[in-house]
Biopython code that builds the backbone (N, CA, C, O; Angstrom):
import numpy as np
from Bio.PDB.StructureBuilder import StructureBuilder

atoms = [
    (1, "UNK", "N", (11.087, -0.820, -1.538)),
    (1, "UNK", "CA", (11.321, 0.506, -2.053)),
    (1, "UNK", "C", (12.541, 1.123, -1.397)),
    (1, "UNK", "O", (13.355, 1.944, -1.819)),
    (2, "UNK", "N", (12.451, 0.608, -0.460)),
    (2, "UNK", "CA", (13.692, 1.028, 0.810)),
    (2, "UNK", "C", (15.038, 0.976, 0.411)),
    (2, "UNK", "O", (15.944, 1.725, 0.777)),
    (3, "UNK", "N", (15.102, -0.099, -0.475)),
    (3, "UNK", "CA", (16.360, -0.679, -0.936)),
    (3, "UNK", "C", (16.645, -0.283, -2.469)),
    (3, "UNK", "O", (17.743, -0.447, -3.002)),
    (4, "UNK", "N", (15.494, 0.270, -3.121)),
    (4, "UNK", "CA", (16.099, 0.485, -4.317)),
    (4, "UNK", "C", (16.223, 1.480, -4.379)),
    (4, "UNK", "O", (16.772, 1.886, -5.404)),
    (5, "UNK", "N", (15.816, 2.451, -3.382)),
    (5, "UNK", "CA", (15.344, 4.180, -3.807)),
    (5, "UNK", "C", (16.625, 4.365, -3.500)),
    (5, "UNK", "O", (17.336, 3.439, -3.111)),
    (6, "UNK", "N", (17.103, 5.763, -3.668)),
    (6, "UNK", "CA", (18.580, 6.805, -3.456)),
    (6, "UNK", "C", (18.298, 7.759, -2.570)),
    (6, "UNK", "O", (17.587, 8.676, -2.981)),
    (7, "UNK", "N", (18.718, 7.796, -1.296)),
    (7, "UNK", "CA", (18.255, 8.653, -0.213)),
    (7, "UNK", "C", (17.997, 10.001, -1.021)),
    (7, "UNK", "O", (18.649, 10.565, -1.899)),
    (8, "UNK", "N", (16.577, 10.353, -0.272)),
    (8, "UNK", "CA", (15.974, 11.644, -0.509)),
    (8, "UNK", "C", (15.063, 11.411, -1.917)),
    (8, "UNK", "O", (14.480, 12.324, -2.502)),
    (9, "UNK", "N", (15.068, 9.871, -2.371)),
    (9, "UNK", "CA", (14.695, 9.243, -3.870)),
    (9, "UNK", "C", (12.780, 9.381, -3.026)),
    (9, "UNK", "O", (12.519, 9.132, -1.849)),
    (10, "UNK", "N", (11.850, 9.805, -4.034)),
    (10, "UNK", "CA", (10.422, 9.561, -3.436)),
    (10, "UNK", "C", (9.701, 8.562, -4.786)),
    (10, "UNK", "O", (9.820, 8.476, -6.008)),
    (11, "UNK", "N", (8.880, 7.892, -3.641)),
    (11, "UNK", "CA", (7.930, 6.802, -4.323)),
    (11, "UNK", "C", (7.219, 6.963, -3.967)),
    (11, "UNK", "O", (7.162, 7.252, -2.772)),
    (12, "UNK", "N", (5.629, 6.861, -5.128)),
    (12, "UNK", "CA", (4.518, 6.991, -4.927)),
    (12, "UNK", "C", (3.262, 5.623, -4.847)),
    (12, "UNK", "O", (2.303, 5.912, -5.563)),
    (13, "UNK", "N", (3.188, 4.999, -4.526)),
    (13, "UNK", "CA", (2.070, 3.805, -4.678)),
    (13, "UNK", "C", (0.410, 4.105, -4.400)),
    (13, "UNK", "O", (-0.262, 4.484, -3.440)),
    (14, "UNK", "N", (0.168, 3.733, -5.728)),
    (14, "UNK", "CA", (-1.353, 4.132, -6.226)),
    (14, "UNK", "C", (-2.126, 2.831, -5.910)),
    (14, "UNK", "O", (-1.556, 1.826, -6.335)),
    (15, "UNK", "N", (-3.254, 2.624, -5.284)),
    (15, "UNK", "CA", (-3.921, 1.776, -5.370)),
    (15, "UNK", "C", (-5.664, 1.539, -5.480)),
    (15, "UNK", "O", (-5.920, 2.738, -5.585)),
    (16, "UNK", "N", (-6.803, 0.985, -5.523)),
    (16, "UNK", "CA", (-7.972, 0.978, -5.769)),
    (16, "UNK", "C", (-8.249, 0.477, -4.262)),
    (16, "UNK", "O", (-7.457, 0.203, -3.360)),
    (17, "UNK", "N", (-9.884, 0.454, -4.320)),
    (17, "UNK", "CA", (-10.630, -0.385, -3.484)),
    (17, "UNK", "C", (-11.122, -1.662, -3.775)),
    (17, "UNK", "O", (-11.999, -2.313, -3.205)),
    (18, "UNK", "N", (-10.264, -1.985, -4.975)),
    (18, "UNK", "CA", (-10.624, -3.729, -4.923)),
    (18, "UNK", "C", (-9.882, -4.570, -4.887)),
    (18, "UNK", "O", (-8.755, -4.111, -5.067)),
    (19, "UNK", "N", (-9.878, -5.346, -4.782)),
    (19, "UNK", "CA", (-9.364, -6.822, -3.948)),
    (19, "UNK", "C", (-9.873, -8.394, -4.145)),
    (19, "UNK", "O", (-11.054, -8.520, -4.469)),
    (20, "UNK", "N", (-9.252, -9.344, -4.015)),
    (20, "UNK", "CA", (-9.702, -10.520, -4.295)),
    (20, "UNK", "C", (-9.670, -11.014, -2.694)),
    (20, "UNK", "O", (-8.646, -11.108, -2.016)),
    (21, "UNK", "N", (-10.813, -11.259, -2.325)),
    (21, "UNK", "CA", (-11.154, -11.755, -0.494)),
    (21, "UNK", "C", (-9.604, -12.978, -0.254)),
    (21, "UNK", "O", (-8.852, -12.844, 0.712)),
    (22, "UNK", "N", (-9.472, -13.694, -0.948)),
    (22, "UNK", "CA", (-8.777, -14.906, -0.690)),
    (22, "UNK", "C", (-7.284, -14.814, -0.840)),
    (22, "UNK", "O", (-6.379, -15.617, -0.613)),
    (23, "UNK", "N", (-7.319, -13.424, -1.353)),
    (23, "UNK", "CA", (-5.334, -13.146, -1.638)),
    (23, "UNK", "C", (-5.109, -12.019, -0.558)),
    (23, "UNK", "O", (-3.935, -11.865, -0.220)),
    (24, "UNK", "N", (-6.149, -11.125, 0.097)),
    (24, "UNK", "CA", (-5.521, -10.513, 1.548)),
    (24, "UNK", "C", (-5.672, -10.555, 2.703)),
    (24, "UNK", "O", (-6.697, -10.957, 3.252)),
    (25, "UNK", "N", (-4.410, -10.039, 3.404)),
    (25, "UNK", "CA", (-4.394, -10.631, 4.896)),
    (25, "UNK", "C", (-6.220, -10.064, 5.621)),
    (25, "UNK", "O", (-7.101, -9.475, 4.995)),
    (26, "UNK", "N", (-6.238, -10.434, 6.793)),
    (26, "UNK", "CA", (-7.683, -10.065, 7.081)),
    (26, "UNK", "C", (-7.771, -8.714, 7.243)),
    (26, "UNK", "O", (-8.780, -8.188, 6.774)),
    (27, "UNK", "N", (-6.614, -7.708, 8.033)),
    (27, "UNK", "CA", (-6.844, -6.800, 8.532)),
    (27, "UNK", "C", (-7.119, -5.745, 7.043)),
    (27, "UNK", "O", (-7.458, -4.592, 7.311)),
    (28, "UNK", "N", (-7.019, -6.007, 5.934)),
    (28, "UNK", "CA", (-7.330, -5.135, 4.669)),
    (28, "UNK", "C", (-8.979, -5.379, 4.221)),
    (28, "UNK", "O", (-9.806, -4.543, 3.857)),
    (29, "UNK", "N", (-9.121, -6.935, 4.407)),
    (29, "UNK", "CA", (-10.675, -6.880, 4.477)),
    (29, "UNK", "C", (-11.247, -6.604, 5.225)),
    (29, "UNK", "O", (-12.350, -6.263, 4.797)),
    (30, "UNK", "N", (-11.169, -6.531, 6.211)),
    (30, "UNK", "CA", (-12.177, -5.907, 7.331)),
    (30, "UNK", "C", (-11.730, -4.149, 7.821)),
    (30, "UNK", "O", (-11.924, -3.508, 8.853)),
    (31, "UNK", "N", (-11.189, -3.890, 6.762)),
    (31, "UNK", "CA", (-11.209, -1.923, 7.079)),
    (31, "UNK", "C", (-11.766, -1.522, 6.070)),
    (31, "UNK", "O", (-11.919, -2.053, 4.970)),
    (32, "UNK", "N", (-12.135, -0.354, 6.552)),
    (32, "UNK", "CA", (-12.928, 0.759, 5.884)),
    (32, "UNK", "C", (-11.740, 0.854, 4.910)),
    (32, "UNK", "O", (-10.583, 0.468, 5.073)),
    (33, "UNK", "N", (-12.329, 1.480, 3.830)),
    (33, "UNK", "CA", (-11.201, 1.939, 2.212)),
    (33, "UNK", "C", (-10.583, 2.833, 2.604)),
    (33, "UNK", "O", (-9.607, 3.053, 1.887)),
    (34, "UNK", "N", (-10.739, 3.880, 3.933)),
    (34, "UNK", "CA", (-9.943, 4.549, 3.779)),
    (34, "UNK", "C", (-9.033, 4.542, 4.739)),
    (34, "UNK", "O", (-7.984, 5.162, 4.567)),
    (35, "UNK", "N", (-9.245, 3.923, 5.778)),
    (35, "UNK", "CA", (-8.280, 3.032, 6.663)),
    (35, "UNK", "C", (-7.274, 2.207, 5.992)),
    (35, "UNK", "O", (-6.139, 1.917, 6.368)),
    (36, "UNK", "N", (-7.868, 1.904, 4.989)),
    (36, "UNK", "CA", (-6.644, 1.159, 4.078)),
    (36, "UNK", "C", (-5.419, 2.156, 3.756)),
    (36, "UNK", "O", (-4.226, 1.937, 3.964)),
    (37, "UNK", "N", (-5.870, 3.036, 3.329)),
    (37, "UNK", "CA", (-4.809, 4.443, 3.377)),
    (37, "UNK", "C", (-3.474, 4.337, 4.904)),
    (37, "UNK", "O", (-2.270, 4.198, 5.119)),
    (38, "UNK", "N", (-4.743, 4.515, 5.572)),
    (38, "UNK", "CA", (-3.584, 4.381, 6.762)),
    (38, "UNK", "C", (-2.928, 3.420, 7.426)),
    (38, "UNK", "O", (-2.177, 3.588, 8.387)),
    (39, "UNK", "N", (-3.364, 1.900, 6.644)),
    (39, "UNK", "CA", (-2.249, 0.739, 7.048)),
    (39, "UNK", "C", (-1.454, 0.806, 5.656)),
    (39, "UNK", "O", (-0.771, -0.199, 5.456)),
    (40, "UNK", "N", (-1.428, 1.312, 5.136)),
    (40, "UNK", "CA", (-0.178, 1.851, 4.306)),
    (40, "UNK", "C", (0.899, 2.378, 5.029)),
    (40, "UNK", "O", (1.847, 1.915, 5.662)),
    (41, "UNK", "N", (0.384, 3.692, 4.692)),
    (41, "UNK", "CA", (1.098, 4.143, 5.693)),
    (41, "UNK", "C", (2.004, 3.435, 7.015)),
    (41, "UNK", "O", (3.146, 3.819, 7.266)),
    (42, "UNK", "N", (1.401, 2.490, 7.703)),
    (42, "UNK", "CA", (1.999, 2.237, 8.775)),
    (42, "UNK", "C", (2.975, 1.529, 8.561)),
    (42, "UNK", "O", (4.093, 1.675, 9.054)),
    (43, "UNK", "N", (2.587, 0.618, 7.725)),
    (43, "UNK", "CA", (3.883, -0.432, 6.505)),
    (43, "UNK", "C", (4.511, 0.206, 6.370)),
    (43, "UNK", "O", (5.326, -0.643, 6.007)),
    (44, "UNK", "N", (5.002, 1.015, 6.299)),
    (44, "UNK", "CA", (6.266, 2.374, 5.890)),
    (44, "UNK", "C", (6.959, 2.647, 7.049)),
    (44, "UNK", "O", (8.134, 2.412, 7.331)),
    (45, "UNK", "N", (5.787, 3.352, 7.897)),
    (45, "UNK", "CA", (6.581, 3.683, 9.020)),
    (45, "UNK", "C", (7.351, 2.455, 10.066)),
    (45, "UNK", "O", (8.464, 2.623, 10.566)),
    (46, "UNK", "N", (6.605, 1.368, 10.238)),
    (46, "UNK", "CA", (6.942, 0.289, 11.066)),
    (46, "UNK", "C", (8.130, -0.147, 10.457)),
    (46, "UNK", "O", (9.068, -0.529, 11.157)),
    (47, "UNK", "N", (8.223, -0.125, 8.714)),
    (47, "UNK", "CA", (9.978, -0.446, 8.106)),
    (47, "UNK", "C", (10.544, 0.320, 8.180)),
    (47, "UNK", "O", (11.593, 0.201, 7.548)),
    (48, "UNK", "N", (10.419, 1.220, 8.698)),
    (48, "UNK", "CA", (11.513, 2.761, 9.138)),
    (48, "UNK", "C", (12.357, 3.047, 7.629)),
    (48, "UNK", "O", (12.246, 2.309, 6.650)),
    (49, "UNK", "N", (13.164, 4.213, 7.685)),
    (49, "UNK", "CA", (13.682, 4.414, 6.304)),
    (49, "UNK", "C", (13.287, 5.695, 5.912)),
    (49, "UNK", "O", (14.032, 6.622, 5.594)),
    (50, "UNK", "N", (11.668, 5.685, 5.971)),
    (50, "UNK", "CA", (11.144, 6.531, 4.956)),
    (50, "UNK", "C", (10.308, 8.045, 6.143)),
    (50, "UNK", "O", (9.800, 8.129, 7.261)),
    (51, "UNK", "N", (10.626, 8.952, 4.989)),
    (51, "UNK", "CA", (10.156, 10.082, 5.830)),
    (51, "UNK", "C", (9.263, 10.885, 5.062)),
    (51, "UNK", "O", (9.271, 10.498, 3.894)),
    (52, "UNK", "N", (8.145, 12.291, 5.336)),
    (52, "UNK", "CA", (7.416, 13.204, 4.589)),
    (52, "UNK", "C", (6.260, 11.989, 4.604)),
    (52, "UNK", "O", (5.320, 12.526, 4.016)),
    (53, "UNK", "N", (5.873, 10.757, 4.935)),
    (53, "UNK", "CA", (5.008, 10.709, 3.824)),
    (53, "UNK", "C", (3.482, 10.898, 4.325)),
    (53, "UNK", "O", (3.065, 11.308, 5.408)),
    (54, "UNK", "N", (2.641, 10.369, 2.927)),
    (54, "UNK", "CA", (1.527, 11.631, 2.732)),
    (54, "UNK", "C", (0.765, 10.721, 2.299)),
    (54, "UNK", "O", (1.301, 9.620, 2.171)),
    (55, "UNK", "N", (-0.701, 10.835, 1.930)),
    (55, "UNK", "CA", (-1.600, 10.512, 1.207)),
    (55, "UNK", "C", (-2.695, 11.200, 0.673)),
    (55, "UNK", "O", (-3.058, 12.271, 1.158)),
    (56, "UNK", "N", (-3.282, 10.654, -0.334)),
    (56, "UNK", "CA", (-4.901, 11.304, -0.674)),
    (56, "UNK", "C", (-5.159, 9.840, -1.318)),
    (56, "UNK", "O", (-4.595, 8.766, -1.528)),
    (57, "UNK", "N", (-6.621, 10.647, -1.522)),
    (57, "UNK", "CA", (-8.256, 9.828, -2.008)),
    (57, "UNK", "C", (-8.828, 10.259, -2.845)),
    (57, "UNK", "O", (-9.236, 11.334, -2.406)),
    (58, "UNK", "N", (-9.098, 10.166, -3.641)),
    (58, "UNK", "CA", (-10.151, 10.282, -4.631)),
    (58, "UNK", "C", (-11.347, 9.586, -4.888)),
    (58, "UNK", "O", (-11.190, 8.490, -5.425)),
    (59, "UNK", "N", (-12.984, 10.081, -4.545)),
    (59, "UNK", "CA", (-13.774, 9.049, -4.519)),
    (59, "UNK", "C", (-15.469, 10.005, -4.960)),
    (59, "UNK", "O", (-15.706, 11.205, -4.821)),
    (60, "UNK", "N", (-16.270, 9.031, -5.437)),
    (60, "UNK", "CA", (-17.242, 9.896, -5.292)),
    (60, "UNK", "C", (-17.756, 10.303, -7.095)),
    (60, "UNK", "O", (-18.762, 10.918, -7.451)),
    (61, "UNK", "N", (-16.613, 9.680, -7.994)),
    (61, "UNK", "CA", (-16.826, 10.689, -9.542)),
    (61, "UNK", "C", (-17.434, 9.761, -10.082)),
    (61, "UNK", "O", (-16.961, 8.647, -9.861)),
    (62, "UNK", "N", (-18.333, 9.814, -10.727)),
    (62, "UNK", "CA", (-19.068, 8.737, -11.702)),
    (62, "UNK", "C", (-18.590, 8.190, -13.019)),
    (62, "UNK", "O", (-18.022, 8.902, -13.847)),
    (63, "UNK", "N", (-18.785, 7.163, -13.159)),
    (63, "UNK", "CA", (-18.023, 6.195, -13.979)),
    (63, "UNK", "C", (-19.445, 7.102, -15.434)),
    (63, "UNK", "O", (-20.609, 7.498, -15.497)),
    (64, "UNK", "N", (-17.844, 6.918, -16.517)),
    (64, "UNK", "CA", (-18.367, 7.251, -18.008)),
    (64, "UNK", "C", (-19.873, 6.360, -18.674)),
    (64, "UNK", "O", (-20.137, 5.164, -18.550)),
    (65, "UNK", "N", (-20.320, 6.964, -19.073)),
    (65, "UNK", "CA", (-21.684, 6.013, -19.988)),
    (65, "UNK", "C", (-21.231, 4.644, -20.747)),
    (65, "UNK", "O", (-21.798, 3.552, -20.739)),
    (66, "UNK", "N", (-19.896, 5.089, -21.482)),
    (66, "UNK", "CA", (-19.549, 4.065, -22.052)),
    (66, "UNK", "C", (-18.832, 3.017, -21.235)),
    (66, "UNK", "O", (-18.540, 2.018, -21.891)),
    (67, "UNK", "N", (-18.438, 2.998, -19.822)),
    (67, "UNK", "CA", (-17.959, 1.983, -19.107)),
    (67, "UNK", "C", (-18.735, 0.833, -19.210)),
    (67, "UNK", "O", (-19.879, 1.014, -19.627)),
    (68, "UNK", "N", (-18.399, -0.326, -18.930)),
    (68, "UNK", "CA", (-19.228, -1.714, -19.176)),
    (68, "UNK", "C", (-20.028, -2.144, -17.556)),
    (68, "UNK", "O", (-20.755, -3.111, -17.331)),
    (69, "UNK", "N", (-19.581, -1.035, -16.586)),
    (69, "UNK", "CA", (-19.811, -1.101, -15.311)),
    (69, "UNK", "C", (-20.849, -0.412, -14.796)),
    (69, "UNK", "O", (-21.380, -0.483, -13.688)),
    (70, "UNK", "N", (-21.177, 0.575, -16.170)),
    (70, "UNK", "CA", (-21.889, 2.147, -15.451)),
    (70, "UNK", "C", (-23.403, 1.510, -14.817)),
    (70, "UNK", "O", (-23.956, 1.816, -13.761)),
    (71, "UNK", "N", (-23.843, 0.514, -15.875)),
    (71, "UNK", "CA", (-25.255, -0.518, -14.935)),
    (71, "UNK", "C", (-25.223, -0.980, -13.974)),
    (71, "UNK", "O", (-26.270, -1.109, -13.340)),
    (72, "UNK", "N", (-24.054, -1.405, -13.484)),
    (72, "UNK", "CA", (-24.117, -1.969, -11.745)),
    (72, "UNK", "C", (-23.885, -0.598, -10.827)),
    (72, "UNK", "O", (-24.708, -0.552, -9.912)),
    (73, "UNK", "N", (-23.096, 0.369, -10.846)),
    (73, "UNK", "CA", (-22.885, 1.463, -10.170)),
    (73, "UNK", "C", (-22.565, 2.369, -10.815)),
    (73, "UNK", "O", (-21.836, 2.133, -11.779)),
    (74, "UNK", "N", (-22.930, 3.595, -10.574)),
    (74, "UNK", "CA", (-23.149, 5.239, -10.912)),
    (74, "UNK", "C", (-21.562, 5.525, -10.414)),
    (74, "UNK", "O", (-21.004, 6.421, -11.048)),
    (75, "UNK", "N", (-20.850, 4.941, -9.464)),
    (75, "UNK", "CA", (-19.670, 5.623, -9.317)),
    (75, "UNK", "C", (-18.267, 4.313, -9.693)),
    (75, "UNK", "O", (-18.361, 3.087, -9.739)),
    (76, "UNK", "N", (-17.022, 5.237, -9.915)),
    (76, "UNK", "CA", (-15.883, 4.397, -9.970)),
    (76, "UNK", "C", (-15.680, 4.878, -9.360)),
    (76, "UNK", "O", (-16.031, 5.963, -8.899)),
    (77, "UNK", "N", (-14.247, 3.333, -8.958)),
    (77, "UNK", "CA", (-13.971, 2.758, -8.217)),
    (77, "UNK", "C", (-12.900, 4.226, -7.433)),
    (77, "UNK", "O", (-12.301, 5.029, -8.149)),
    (78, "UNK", "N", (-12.881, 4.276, -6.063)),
    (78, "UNK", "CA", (-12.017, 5.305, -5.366)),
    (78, "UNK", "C", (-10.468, 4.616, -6.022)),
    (78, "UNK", "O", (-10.317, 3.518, -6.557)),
    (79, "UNK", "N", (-9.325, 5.804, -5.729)),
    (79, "UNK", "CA", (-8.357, 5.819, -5.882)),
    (79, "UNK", "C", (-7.912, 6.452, -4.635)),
    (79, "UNK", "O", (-8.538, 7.175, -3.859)),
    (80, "UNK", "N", (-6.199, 5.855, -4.589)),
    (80, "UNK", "CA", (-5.876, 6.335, -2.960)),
    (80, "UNK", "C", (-4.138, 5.807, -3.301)),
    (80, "UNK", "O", (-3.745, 4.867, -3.992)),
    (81, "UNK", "N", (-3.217, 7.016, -2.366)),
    (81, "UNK", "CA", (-1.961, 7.236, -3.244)),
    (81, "UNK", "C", (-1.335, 7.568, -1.515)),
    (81, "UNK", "O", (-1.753, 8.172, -0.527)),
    (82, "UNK", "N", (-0.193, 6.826, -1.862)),
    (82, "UNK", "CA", (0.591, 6.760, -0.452)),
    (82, "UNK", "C", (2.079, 7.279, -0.992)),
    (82, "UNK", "O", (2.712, 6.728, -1.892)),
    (83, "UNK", "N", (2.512, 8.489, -0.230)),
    (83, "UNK", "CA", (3.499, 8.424, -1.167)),
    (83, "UNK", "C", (4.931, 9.144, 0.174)),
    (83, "UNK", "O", (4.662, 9.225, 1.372)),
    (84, "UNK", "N", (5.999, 9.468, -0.265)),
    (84, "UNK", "CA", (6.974, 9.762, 0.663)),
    (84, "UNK", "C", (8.716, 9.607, -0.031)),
    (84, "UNK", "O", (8.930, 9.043, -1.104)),
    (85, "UNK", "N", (9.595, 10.103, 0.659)),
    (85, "UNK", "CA", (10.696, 9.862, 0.972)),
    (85, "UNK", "C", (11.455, 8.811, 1.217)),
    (85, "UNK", "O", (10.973, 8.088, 2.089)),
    (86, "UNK", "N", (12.458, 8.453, 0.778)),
    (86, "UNK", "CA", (13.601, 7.535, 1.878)),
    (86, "UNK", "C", (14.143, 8.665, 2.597)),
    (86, "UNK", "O", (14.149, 9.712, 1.951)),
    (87, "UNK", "N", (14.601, 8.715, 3.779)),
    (87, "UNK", "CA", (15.081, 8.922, 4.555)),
    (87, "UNK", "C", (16.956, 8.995, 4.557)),
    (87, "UNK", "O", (17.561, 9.270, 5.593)),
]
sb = StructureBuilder()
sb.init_structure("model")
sb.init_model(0)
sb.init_chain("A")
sb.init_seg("    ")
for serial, (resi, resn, name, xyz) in enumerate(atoms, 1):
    if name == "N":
        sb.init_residue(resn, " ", resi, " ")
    sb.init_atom(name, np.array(xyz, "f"), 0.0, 1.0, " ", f" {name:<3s}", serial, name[0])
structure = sb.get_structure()
């Protein structure tokens, strides 16, 4: 993002709480979802560049009647948004 943005350019990256066990590194499977938020974050900061940035969560809202999911769980899936500056 570092490289394509235009200083003072902001990007936002949206992501879920799911995952395939065998495509991430360990430290994403073994954190809490919302710790995941904050090794985001750190990916940012540790590539330096980027400044302001921020996050939220969204979690907790119940999935529609008509979802094909609503029988296994009453809620969908959290959402969680990392977002910031280049520098």
């Amino acid at each position: 993002m570092r490289r394509v943005l235009k200083p003072g350019g902001r990007f936002i990256l949206a992501f879920s709480n799911r995952y395939f066990p065998p495509k991430v590194v360990r430290v994403w499977a073994d954190a809490h979802p919302f710790e995941r938020t904050g090794l985001v974050i750190d990916y940012f900061l540790r590539a330096g560049g980027f400044a302001n940035l921020a996050s939220f969560s969204l979690a907790g809202l119940f999935r529609p009647e008509d979802d094909k999911y609503a029988a296994q769980t009453p809620w969908s899936d959290p959402v969680h948004a990392v977002w910031g500056d280049k520098a």
